[in-house]
PAVOSE-895703 format. One record per residue: residue number from 1; residue in three letters; x, y negated, z negated of N, C-alpha, C in turn. Coordinates in Angstrom, 1 decimal. Last residue first. Example, Ala and Ser with C-alpha at 12.3 -4.5 7.8 and 13.67 -1.06 7.14 Angstrom:
BEGIN
- 2|ser|12.8|2.2|-7.1|13.7|1.1|-7.1|12.9|0.0|-7.9
- 1|ala|13.2|5.7|-7.8|12.3|4.5|-7.8|13.2|3.3|-7.8
! end
This chain:
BEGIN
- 103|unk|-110.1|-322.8|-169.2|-111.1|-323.2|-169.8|-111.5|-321.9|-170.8
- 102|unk|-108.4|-322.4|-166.8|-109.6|-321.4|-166.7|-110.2|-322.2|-167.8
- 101|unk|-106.3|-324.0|-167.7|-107.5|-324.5|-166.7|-108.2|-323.2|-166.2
- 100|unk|-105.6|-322.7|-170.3|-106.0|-324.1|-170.1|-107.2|-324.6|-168.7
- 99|unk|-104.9|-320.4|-168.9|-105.6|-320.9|-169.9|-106.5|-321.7|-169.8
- 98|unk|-102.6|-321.9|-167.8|-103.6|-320.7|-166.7|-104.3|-320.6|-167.8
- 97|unk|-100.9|-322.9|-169.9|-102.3|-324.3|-169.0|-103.1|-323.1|-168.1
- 96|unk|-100.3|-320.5|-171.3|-101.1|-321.1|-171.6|-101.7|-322.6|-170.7
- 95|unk|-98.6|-319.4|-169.2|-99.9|-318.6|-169.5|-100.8|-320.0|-170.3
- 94|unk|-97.0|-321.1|-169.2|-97.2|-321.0|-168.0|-98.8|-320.0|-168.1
- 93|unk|-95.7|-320.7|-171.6|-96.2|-321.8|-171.4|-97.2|-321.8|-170.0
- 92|unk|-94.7|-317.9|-171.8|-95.7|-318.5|-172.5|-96.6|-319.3|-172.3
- 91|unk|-92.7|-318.5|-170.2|-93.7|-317.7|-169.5|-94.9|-318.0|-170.3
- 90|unk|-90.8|-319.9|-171.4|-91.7|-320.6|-170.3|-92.9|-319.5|-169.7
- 89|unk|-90.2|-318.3|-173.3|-91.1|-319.5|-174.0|-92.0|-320.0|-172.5
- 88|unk|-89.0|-316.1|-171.8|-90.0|-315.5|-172.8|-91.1|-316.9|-172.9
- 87|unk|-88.2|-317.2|-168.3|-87.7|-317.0|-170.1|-89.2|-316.6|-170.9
- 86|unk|-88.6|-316.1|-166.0|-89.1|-317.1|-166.3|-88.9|-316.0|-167.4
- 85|unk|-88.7|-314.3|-163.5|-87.8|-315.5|-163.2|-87.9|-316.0|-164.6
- 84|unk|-92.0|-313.5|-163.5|-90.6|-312.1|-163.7|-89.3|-313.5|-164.1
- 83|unk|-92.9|-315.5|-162.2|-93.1|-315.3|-163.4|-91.9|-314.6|-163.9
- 82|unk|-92.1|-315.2|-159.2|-91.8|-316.5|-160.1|-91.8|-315.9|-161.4
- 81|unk|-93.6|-312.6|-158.6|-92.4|-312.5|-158.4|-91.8|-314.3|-159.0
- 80|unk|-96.7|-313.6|-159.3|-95.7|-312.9|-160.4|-94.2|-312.5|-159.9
- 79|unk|-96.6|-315.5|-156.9|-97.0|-316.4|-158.6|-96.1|-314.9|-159.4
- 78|unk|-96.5|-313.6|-154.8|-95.1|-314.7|-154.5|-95.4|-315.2|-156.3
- 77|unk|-98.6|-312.4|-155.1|-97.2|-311.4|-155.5|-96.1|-312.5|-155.7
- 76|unk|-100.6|-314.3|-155.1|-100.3|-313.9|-156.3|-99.2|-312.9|-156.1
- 75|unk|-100.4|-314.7|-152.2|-99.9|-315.5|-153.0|-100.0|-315.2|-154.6
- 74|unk|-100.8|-312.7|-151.2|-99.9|-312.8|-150.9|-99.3|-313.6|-151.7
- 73|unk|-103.9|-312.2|-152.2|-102.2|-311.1|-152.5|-101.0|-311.4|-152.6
- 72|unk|-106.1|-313.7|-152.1|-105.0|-314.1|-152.1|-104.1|-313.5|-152.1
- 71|unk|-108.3|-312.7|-154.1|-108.8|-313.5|-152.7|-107.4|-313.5|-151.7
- 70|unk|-108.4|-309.7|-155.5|-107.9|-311.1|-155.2|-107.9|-311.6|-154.0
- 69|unk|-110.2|-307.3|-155.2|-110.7|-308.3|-156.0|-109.7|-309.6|-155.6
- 68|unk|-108.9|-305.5|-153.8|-109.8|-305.7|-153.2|-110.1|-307.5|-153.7
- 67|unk|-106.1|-304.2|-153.7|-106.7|-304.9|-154.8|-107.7|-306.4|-153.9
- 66|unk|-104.0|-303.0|-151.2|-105.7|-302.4|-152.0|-106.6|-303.5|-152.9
- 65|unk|-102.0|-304.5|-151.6|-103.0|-304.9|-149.9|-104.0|-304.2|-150.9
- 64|unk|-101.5|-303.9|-153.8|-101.7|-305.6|-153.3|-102.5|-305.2|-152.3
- 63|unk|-100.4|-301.2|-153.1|-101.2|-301.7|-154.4|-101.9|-303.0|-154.4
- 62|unk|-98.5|-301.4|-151.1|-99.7|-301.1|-151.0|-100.6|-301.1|-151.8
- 61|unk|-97.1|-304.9|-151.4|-97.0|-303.3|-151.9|-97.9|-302.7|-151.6
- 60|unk|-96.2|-307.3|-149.6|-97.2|-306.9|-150.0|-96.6|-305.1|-150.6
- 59|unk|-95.5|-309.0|-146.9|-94.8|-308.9|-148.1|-95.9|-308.4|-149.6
- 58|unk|-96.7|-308.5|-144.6|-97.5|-309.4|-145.2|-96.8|-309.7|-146.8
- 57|unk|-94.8|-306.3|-143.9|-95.3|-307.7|-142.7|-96.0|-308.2|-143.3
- 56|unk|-95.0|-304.6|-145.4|-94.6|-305.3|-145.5|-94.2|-306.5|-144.9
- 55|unk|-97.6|-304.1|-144.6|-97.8|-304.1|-146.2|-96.4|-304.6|-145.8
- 54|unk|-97.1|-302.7|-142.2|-98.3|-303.4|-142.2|-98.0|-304.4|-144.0
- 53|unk|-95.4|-300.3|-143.0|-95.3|-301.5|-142.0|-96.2|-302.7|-142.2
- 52|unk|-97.4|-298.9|-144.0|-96.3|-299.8|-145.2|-95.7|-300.6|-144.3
- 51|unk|-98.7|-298.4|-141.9|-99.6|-298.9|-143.0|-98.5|-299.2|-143.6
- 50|unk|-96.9|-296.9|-140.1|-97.4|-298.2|-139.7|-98.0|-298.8|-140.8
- 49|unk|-97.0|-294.5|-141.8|-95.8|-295.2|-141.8|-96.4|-296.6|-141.0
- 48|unk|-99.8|-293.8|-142.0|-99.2|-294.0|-143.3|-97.8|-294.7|-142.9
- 47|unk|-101.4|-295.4|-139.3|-101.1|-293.8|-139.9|-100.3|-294.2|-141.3
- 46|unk|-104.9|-297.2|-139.1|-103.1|-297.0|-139.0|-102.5|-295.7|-139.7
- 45|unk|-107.7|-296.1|-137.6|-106.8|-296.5|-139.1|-105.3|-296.2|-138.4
- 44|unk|-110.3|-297.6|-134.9|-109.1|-296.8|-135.5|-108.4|-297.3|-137.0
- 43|unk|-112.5|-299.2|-134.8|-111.7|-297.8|-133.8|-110.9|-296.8|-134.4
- 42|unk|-112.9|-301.2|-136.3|-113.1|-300.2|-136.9|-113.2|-299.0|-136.0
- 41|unk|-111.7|-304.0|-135.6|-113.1|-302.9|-135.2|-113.4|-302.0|-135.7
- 40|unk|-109.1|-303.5|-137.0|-110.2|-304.6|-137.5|-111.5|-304.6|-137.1
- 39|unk|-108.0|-301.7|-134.8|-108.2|-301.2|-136.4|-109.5|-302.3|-137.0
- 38|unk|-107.9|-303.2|-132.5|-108.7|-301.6|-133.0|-109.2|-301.6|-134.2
- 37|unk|-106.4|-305.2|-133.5|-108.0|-305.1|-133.3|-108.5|-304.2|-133.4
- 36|unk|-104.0|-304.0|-133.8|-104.9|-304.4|-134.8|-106.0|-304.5|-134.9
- 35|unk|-103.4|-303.2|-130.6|-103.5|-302.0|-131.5|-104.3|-302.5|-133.0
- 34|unk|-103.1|-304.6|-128.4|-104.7|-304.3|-128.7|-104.7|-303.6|-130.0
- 33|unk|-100.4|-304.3|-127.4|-100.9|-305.4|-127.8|-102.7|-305.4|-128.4
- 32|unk|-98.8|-301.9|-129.2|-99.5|-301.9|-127.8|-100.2|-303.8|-128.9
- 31|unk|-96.3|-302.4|-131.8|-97.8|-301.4|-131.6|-97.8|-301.9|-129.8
- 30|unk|-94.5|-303.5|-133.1|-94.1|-302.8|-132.3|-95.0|-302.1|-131.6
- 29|unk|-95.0|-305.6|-134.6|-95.3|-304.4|-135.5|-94.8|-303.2|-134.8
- 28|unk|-95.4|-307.8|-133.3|-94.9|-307.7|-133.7|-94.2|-306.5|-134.7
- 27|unk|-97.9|-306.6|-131.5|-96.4|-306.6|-131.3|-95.2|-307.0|-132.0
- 26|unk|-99.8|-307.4|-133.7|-99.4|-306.1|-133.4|-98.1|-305.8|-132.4
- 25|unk|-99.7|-310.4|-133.8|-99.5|-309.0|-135.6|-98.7|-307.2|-134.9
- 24|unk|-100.3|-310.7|-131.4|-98.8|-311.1|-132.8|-98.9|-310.6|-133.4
- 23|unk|-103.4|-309.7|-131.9|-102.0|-310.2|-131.0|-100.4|-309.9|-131.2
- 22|unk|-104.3|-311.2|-133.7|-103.7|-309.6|-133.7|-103.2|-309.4|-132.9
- 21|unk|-102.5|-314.2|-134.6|-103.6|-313.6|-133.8|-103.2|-311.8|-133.7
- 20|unk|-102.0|-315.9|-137.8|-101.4|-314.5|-136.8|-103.0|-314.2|-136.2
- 19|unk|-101.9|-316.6|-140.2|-102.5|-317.7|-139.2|-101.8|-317.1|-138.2
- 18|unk|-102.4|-315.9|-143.1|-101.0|-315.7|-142.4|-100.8|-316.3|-140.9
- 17|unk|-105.3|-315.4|-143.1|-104.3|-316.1|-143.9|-102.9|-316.2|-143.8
- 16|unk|-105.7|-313.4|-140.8|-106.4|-315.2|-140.3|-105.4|-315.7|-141.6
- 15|unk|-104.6|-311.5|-141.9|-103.6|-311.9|-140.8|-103.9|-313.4|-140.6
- 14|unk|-105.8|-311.2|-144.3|-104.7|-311.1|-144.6|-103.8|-311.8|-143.0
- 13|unk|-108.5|-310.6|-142.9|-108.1|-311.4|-144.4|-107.0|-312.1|-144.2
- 12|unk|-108.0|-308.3|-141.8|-108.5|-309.0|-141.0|-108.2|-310.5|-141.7
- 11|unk|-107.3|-306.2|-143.7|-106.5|-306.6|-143.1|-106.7|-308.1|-142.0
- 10|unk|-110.1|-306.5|-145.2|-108.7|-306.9|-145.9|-107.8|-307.1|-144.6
- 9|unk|-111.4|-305.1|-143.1|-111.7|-306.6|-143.5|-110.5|-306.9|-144.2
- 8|unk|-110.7|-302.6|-143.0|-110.4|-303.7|-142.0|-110.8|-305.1|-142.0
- 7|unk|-111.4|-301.2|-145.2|-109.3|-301.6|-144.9|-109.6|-302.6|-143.6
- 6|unk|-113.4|-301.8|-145.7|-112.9|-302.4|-146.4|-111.6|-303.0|-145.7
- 5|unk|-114.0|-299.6|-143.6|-114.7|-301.2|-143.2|-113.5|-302.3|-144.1
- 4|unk|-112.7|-297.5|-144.9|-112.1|-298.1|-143.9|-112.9|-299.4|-143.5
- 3|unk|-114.5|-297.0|-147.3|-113.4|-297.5|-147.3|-112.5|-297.9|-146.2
- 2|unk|-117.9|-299.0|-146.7|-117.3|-297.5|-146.5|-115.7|-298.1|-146.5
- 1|unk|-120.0|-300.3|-148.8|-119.1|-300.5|-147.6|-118.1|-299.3|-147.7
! end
């Protein structure tokens, strides 16, 4: 899969899990009302300043929107912005039942 199919599935991912029609994604972003879809067709890529637009309309780093492998981004930035919060024993503890119920 070629790296832009990627960037439009991830972003496609990321808006149905945030329960945004591109629609709304893209006026809200200040675009023309058609401007996501484009992208999620694979018409067009966003330019570098719309793309951290984009990354932070989903509260996301550009590192997070990339990391192909997690199902979730959103909600593993919101799990390690908790963690960071959390004393040396409780982080411990918090690793060990993620342990625990990985098995």
């Amino acid at each position: 899969m070629y790296e832009d199919e990627k960037f439009a599935k991830r972003l496609a991912q990321l808006r149905m899990a945030k329960g945004v029609s591109a629609r709304e994604m893209s006026l809200a972003l200040g675009q023309c009302n058609s401007y996501i879809n484009r992208i999620e067709n694979g018409k067009s890529l966003p330019s570098m300043t719309v793309f951290f637009y984009i990354c932070e309309y989903f509260g996301l780093t550009p590192e997070q929107f990339f990391s192909y492998g997690s199902a979730d981004p959103v909600l593993s930035a919101q799990l390690a912005e908790l963690f960071l919060r959390l004393s040396p024993p409780q982080s411990r503890h918090v690793i060990s039942i993620i342990q625990d119920i990985l098995g």
